[in-house]
HTML snippet that shows the backbone in 3Dmol.js (N, CA, C, O; Angstrom):
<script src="https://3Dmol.org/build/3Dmol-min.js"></script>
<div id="view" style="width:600px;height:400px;position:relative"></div>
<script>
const pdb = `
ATOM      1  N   UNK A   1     128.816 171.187  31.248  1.00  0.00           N
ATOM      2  CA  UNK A   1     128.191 171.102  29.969  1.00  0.00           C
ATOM      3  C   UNK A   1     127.174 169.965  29.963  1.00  0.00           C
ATOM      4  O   UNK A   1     127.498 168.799  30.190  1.00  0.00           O
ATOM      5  N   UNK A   2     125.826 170.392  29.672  1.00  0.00           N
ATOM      6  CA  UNK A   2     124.647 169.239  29.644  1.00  0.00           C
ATOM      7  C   UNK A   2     124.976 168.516  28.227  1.00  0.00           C
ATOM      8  O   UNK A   2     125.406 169.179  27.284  1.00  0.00           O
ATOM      9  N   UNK A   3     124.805 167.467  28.156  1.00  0.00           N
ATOM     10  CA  UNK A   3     124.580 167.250  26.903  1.00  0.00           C
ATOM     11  C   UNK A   3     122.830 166.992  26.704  1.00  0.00           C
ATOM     12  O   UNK A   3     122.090 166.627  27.617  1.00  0.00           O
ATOM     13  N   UNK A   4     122.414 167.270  25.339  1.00  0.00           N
ATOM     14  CA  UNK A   4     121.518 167.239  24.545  1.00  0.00           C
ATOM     15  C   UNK A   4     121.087 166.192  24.597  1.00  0.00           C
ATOM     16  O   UNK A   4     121.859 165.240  24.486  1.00  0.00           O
ATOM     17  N   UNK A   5     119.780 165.994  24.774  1.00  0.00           N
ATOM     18  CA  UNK A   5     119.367 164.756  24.387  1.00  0.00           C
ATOM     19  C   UNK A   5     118.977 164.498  22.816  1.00  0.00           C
ATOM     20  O   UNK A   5     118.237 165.159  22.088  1.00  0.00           O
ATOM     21  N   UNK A   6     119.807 163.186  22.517  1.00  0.00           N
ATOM     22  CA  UNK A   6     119.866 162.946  21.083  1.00  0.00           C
ATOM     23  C   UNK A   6     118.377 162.127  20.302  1.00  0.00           C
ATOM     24  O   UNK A   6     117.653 161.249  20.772  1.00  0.00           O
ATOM     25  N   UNK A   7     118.323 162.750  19.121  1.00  0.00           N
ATOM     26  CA  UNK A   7     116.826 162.082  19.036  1.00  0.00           C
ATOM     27  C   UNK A   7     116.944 160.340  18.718  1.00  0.00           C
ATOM     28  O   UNK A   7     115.957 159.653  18.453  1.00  0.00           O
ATOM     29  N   UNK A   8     118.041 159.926  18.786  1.00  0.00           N
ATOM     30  CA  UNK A   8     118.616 158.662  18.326  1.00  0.00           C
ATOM     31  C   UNK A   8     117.683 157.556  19.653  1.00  0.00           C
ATOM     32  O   UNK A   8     116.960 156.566  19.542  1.00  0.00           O
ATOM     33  N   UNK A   9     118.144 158.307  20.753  1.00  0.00           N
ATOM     34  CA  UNK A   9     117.985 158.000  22.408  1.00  0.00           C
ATOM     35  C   UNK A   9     116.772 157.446  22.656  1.00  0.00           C
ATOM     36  O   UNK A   9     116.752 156.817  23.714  1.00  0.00           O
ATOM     37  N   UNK A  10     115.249 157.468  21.746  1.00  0.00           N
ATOM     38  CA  UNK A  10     114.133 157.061  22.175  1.00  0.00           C
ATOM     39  C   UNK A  10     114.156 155.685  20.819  1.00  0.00           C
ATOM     40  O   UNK A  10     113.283 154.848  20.589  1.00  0.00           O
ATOM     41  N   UNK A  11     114.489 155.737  20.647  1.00  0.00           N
ATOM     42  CA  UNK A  11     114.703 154.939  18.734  1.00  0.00           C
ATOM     43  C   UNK A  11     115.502 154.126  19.569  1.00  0.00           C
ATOM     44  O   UNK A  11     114.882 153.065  19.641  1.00  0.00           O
ATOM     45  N   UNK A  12     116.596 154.030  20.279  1.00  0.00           N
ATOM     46  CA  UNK A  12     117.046 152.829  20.731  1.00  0.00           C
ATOM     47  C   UNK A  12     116.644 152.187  21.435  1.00  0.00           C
ATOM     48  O   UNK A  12     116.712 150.958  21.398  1.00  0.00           O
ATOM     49  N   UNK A  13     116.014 152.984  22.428  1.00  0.00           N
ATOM     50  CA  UNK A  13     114.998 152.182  23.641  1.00  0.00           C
ATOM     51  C   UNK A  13     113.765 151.527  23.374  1.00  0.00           C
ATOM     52  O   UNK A  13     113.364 150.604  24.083  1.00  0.00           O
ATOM     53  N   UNK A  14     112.961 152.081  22.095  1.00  0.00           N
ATOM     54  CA  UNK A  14     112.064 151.207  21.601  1.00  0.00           C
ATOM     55  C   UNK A  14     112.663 150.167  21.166  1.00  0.00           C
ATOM     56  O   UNK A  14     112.223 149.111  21.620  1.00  0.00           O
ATOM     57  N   UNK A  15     113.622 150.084  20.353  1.00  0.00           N
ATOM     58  CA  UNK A  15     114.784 148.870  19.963  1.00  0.00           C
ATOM     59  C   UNK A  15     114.566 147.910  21.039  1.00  0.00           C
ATOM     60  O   UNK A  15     113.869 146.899  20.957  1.00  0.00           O
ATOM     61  N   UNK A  16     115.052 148.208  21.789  1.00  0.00           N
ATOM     62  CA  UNK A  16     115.532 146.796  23.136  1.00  0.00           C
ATOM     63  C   UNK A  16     114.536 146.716  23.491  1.00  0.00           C
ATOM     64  O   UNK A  16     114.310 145.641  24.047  1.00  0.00           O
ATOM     65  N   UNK A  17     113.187 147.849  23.412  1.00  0.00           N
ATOM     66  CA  UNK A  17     111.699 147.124  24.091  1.00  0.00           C
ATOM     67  C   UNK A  17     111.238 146.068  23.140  1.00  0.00           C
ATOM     68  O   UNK A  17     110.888 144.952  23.524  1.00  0.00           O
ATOM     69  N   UNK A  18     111.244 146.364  22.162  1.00  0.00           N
ATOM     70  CA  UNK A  18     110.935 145.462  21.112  1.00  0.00           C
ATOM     71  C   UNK A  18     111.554 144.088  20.725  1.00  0.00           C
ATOM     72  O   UNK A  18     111.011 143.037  20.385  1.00  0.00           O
ATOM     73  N   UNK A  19     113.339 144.550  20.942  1.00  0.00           N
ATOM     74  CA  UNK A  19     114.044 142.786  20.405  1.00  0.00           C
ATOM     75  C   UNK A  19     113.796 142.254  21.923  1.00  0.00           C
ATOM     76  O   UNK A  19     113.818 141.027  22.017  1.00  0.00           O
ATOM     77  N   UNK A  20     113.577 142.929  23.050  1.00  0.00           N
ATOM     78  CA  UNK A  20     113.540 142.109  24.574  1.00  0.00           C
ATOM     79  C   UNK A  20     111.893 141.237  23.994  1.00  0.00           C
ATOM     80  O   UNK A  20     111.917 140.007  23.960  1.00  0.00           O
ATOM     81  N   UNK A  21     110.609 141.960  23.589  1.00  0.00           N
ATOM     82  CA  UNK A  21     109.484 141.684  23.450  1.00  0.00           C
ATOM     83  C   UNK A  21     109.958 140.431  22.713  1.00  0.00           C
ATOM     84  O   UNK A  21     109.951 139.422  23.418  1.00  0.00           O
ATOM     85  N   UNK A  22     110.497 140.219  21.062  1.00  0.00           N
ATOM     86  CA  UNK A  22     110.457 139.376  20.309  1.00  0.00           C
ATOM     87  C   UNK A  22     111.353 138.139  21.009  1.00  0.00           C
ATOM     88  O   UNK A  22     111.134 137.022  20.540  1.00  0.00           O
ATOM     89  N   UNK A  23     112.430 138.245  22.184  1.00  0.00           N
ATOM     90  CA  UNK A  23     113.246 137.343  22.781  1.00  0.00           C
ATOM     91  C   UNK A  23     112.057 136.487  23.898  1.00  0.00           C
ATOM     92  O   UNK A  23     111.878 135.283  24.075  1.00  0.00           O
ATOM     93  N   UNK A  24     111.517 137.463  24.393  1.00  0.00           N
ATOM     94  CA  UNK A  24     110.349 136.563  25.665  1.00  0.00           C
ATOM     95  C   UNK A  24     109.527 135.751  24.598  1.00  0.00           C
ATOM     96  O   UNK A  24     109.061 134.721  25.085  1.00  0.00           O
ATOM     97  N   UNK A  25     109.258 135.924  23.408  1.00  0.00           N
ATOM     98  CA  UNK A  25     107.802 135.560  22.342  1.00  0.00           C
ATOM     99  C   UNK A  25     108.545 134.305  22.062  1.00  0.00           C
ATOM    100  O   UNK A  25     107.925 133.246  21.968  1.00  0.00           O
ATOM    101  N   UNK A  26     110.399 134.379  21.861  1.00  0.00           N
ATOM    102  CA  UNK A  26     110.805 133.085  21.293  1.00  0.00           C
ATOM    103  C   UNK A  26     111.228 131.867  22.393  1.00  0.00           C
ATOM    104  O   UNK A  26     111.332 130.672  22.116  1.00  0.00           O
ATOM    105  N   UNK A  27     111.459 132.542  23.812  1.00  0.00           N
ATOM    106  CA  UNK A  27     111.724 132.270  24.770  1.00  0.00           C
ATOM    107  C   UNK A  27     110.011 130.824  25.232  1.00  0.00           C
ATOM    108  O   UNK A  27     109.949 129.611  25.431  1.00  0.00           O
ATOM    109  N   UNK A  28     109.285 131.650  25.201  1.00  0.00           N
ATOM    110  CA  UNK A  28     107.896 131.168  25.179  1.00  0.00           C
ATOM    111  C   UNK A  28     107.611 129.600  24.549  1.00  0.00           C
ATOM    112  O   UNK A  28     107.265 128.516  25.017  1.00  0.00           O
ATOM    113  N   UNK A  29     108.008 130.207  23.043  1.00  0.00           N
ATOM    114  CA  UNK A  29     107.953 129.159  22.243  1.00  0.00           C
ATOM    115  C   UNK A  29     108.605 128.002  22.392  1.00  0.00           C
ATOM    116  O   UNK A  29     108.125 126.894  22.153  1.00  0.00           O
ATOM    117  N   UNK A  30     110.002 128.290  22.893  1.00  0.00           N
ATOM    118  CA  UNK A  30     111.031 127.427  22.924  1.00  0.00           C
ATOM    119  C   UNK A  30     110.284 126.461  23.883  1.00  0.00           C
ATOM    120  O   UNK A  30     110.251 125.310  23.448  1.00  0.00           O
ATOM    121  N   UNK A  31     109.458 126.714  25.514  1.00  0.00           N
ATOM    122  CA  UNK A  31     109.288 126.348  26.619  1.00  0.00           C
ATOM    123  C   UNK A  31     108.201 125.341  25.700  1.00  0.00           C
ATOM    124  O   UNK A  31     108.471 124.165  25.456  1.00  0.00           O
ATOM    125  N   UNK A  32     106.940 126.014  25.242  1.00  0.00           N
ATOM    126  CA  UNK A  32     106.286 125.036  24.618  1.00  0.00           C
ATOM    127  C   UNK A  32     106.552 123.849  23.833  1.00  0.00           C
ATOM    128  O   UNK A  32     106.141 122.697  23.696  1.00  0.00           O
ATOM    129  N   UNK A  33     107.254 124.491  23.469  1.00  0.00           N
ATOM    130  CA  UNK A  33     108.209 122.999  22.278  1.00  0.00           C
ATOM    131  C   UNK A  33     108.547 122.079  23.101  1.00  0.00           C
ATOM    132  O   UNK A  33     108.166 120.909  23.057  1.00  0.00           O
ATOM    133  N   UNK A  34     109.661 122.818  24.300  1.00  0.00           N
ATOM    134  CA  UNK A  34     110.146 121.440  25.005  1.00  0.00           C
ATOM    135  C   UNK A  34     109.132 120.688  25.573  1.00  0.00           C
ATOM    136  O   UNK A  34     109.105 119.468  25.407  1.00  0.00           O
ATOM    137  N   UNK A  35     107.949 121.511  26.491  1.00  0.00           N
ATOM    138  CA  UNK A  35     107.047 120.677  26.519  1.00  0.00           C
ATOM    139  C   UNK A  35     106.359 119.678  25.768  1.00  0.00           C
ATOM    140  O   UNK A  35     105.857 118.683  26.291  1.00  0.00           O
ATOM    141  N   UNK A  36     106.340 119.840  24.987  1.00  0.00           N
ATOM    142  CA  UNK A  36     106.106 118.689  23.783  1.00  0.00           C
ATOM    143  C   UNK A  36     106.627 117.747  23.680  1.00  0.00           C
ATOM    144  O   UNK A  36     106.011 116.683  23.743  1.00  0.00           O
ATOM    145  N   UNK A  37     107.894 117.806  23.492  1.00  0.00           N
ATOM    146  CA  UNK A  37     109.026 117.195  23.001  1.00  0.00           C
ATOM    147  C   UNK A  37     108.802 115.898  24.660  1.00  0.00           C
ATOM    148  O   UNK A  37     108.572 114.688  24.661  1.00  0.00           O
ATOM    149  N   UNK A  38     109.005 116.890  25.855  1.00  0.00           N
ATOM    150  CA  UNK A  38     109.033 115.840  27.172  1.00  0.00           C
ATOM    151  C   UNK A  38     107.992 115.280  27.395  1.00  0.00           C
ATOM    152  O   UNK A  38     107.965 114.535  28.375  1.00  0.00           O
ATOM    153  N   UNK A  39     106.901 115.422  26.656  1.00  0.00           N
ATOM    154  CA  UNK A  39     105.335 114.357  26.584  1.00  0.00           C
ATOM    155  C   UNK A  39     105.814 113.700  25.899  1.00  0.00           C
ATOM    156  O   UNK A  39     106.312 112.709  26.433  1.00  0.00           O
ATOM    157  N   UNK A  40     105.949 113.799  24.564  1.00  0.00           N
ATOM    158  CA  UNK A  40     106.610 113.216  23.529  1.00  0.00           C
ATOM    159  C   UNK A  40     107.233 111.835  24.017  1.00  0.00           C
ATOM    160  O   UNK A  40     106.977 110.645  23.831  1.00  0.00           O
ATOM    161  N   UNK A  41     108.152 112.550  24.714  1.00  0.00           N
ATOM    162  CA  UNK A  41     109.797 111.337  25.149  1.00  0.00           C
ATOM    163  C   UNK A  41     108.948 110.556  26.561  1.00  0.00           C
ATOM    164  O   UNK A  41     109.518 109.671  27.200  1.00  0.00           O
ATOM    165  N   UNK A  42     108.439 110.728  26.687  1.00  0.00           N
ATOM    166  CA  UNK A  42     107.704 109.585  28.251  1.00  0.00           C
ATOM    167  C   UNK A  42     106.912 109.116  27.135  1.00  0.00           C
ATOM    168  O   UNK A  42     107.355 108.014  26.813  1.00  0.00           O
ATOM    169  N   UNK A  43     106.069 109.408  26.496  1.00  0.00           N
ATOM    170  CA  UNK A  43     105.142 108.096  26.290  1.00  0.00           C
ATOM    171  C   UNK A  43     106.382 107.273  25.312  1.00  0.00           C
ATOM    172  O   UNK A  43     106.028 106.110  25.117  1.00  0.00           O
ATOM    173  N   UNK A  44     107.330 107.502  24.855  1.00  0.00           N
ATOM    174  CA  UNK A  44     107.898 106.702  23.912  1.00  0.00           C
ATOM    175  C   UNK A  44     108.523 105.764  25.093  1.00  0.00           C
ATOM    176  O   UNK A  44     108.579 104.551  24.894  1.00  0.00           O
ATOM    177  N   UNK A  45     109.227 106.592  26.934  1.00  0.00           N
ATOM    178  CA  UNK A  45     109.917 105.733  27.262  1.00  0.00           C
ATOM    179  C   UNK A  45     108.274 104.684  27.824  1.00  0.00           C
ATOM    180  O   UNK A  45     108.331 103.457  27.742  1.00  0.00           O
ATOM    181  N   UNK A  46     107.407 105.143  28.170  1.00  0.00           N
ATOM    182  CA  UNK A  46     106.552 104.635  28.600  1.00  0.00           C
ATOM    183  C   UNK A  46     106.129 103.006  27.956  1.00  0.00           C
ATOM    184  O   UNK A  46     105.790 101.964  28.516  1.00  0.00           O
ATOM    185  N   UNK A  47     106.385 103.468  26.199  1.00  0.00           N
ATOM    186  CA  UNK A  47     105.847 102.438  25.370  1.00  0.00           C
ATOM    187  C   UNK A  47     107.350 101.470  25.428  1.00  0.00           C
ATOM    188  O   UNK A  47     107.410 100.254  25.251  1.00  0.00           O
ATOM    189  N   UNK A  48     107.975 101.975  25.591  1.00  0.00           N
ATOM    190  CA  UNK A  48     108.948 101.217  25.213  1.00  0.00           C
ATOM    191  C   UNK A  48     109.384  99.938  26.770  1.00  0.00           C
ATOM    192  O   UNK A  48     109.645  98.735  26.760  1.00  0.00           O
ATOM    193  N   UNK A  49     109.290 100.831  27.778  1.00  0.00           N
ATOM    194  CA  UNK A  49     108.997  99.926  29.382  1.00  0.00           C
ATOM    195  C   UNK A  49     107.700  98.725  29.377  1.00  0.00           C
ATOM    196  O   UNK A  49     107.568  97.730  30.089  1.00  0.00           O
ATOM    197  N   UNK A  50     107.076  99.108  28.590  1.00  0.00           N
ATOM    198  CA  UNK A  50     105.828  97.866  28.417  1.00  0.00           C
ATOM    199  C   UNK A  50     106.200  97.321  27.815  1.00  0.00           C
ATOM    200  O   UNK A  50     105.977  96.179  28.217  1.00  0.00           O
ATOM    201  N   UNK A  51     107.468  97.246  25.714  1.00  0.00           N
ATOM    202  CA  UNK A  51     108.026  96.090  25.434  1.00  0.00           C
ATOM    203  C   UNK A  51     108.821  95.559  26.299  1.00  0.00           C
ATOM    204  O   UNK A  51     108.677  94.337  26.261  1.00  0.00           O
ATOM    205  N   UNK A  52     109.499  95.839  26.969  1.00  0.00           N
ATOM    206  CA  UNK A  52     110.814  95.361  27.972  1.00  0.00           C
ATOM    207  C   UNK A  52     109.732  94.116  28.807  1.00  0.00           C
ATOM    208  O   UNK A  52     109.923  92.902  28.892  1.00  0.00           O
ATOM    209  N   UNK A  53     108.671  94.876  29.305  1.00  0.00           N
ATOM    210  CA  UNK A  53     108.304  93.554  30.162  1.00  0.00           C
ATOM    211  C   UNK A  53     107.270  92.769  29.682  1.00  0.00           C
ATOM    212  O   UNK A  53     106.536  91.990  30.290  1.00  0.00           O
ATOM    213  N   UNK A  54     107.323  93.199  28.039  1.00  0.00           N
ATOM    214  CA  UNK A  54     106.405  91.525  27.430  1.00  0.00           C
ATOM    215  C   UNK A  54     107.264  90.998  27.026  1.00  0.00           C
ATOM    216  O   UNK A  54     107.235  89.769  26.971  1.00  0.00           O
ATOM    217  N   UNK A  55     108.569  91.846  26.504  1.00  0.00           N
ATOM    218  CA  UNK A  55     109.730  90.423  26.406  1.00  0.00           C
ATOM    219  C   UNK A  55     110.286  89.841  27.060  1.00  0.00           C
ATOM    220  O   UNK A  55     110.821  88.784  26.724  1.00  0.00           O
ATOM    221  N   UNK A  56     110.362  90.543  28.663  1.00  0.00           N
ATOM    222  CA  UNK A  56     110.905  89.608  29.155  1.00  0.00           C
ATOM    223  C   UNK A  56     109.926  88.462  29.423  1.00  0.00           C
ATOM    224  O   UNK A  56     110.368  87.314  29.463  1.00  0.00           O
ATOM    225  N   UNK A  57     108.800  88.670  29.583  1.00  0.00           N
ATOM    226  CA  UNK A  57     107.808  87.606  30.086  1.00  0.00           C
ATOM    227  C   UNK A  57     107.862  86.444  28.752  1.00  0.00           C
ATOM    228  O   UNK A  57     107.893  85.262  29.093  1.00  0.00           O
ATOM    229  N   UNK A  58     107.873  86.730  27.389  1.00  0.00           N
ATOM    230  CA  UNK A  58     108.087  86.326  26.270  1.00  0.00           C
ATOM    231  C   UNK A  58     109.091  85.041  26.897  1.00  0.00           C
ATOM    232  O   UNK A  58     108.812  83.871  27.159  1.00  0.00           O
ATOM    233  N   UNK A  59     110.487  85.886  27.019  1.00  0.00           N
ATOM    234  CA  UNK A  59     111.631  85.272  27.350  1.00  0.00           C
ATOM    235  C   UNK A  59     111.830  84.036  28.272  1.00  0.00           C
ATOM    236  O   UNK A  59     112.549  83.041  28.185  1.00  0.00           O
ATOM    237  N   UNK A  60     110.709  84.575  29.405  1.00  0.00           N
ATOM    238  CA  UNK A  60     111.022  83.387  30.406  1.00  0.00           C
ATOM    239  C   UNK A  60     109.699  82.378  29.986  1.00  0.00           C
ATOM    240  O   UNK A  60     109.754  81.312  30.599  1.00  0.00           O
ATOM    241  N   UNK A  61     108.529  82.496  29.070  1.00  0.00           N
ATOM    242  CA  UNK A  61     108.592  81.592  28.694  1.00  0.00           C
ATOM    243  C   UNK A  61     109.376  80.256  28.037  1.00  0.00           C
ATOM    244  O   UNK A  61     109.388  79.036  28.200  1.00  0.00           O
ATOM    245  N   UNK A  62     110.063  81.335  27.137  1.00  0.00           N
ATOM    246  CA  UNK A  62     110.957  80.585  26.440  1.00  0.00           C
ATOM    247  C   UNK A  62     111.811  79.396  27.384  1.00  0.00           C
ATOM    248  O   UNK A  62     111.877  78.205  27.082  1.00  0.00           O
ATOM    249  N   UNK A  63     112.413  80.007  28.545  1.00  0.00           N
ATOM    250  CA  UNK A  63     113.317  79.832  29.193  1.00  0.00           C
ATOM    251  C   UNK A  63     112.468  78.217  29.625  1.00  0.00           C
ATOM    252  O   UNK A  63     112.927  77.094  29.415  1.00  0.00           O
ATOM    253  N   UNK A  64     111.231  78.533  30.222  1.00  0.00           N
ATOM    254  CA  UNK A  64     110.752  77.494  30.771  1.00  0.00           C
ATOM    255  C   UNK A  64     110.228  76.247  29.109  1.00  0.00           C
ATOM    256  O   UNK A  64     110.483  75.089  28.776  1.00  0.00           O
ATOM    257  N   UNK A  65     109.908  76.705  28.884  1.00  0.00           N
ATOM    258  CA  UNK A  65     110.096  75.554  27.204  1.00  0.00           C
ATOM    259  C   UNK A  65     111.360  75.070  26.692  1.00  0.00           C
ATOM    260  O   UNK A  65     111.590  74.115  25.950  1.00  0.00           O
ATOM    261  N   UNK A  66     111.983  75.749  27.125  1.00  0.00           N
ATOM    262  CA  UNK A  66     113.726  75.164  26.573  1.00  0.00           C
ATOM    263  C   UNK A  66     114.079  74.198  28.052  1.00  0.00           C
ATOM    264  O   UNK A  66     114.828  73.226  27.955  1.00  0.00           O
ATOM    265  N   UNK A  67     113.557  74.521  29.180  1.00  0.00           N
ATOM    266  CA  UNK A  67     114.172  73.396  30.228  1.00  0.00           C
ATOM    267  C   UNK A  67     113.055  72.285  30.038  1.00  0.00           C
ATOM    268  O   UNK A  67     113.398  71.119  29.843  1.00  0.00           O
ATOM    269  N   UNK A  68     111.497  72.708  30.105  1.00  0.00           N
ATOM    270  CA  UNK A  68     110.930  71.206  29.716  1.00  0.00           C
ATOM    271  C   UNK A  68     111.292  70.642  28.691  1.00  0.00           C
ATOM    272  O   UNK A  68     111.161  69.434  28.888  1.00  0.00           O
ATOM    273  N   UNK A  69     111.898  70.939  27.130  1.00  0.00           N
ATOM    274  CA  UNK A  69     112.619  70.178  26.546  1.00  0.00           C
ATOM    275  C   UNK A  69     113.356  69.271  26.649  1.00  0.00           C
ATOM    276  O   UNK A  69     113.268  68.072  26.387  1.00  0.00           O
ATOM    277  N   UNK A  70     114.381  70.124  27.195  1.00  0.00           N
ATOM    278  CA  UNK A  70     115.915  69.299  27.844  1.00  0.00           C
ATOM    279  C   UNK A  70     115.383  68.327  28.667  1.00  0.00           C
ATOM    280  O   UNK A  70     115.469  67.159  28.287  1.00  0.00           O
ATOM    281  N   UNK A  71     114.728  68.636  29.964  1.00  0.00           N
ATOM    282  CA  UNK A  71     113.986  67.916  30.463  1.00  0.00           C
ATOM    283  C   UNK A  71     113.514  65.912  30.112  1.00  0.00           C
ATOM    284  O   UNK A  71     113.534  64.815  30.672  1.00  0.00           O
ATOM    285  N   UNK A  72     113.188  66.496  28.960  1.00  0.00           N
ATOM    286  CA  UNK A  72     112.220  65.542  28.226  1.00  0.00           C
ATOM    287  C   UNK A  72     113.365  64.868  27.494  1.00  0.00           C
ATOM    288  O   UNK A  72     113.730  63.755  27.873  1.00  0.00           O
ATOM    289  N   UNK A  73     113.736  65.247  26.848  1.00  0.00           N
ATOM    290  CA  UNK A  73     115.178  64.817  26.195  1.00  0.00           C
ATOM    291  C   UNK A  73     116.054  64.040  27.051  1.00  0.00           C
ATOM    292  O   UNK A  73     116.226  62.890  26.645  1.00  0.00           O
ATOM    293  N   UNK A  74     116.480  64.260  27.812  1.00  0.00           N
ATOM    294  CA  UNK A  74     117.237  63.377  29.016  1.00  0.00           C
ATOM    295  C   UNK A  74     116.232  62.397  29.008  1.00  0.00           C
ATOM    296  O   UNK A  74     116.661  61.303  28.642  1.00  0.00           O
ATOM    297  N   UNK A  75     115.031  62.423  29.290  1.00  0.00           N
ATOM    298  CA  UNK A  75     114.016  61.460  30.104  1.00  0.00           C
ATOM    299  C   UNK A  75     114.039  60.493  28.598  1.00  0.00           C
ATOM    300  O   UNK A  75     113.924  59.271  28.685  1.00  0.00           O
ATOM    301  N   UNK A  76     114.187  61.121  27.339  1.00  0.00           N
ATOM    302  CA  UNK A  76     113.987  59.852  25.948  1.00  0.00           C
ATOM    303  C   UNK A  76     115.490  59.523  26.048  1.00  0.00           C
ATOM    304  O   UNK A  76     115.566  58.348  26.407  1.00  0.00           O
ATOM    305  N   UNK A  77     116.353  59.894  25.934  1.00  0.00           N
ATOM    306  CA  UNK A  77     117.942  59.395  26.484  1.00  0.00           C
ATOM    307  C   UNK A  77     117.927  58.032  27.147  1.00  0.00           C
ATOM    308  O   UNK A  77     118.142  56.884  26.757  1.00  0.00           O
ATOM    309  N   UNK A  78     117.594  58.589  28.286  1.00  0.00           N
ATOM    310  CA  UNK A  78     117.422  57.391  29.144  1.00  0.00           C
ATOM    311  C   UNK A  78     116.561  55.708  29.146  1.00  0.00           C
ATOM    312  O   UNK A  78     116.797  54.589  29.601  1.00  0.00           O
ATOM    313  N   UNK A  79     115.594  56.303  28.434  1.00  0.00           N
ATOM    314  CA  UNK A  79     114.566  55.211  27.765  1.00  0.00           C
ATOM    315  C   UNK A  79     115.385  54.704  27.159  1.00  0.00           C
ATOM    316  O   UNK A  79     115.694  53.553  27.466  1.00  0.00           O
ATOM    317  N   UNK A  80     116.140  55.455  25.921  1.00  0.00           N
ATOM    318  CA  UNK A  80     116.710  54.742  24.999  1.00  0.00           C
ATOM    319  C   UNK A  80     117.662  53.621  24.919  1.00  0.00           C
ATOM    320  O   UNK A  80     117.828  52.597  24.256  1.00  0.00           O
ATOM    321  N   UNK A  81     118.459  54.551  26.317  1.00  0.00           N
ATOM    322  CA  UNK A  81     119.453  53.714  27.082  1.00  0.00           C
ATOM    323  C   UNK A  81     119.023  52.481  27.678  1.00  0.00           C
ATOM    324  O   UNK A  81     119.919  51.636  27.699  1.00  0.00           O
ATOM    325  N   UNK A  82     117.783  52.072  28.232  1.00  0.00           N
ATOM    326  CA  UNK A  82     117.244  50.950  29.175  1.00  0.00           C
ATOM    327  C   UNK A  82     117.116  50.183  27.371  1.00  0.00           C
ATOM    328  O   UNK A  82     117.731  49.119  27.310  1.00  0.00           O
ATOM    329  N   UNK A  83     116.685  50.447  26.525  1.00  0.00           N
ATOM    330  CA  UNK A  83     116.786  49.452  26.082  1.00  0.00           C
ATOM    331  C   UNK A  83     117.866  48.627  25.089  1.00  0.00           C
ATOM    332  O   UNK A  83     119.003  49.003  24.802  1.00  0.00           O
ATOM    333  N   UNK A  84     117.230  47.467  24.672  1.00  0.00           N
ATOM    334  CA  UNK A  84     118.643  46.594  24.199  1.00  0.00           C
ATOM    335  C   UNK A  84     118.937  47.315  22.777  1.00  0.00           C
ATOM    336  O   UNK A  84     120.062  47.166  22.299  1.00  0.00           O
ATOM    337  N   UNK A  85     118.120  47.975  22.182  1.00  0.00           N
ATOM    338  CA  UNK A  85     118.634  48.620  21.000  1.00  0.00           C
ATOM    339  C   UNK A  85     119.945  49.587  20.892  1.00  0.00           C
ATOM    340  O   UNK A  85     120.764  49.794  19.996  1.00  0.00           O
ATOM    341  N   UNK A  86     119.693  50.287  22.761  1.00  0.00           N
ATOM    342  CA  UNK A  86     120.623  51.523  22.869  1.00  0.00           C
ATOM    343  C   UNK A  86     121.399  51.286  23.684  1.00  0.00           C
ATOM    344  O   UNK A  86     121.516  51.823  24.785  1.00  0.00           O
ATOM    345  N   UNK A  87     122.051  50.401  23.194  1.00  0.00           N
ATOM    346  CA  UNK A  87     123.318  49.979  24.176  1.00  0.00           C
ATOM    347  C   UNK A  87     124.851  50.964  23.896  1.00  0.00           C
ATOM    348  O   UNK A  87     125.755  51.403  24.606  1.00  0.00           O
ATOM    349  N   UNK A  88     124.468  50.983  22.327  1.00  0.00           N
ATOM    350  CA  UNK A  88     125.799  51.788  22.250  1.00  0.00           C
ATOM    351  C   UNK A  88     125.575  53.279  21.696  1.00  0.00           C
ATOM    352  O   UNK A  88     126.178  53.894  20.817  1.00  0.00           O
ATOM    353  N   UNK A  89     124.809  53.540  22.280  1.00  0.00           N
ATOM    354  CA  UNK A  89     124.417  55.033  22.702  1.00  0.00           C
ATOM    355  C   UNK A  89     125.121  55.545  24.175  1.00  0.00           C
ATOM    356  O   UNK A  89     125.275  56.720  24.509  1.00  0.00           O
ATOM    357  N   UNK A  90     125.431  54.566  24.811  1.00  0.00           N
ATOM    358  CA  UNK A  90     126.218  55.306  25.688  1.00  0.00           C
ATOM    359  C   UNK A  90     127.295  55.903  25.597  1.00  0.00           C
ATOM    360  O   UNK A  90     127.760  56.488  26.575  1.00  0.00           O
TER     361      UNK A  90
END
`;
const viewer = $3Dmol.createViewer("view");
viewer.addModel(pdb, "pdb");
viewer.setStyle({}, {cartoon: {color: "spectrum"}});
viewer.zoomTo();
viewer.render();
</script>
């Protein structure tokens, strides 16, 4: 027994040509987006790798201004100490 071909049978296959068509169209989109999105995310890590190394450079200024301080501080300490005023500063 053949069966008939049902007129349903071309109506479905345009179906799946069509939701396959509208899946590649969103598929597409999706790819573009991410592309975006991964330009997007490098220049942010990009911008954000250039604060890292003005703060750190920031930082080790700092670092070096906080030891010539101290530095200097010991060195008025010591003055203070040589003289007869700062005796009991020790």
């Amino acid at each position: 027994m053949m069966q008939e071909p049902s007129i349903m049978q071309p109506i479905i296959q345009y179906g799946f040509a069509g939701f396959s068509a509208v899946l590649l169209g969103v598929l597409i989109w999706m790819i573009k987006n991410l592309l975006i999105v991964l330009k997007d995310s490098s220049q942010v890590i990009i911008n954000n790798t250039k604060a890292i190394h003005t703060l750190d450079a920031t930082t080790k200024e700092v670092k070096e201004s906080i030891n010539e301080t101290r530095h200097e501080v010991i060195l008025m300490k010591q003055e203070m100490i040589r003289k007869p005023c700062g005796e009991n500063l020790k």
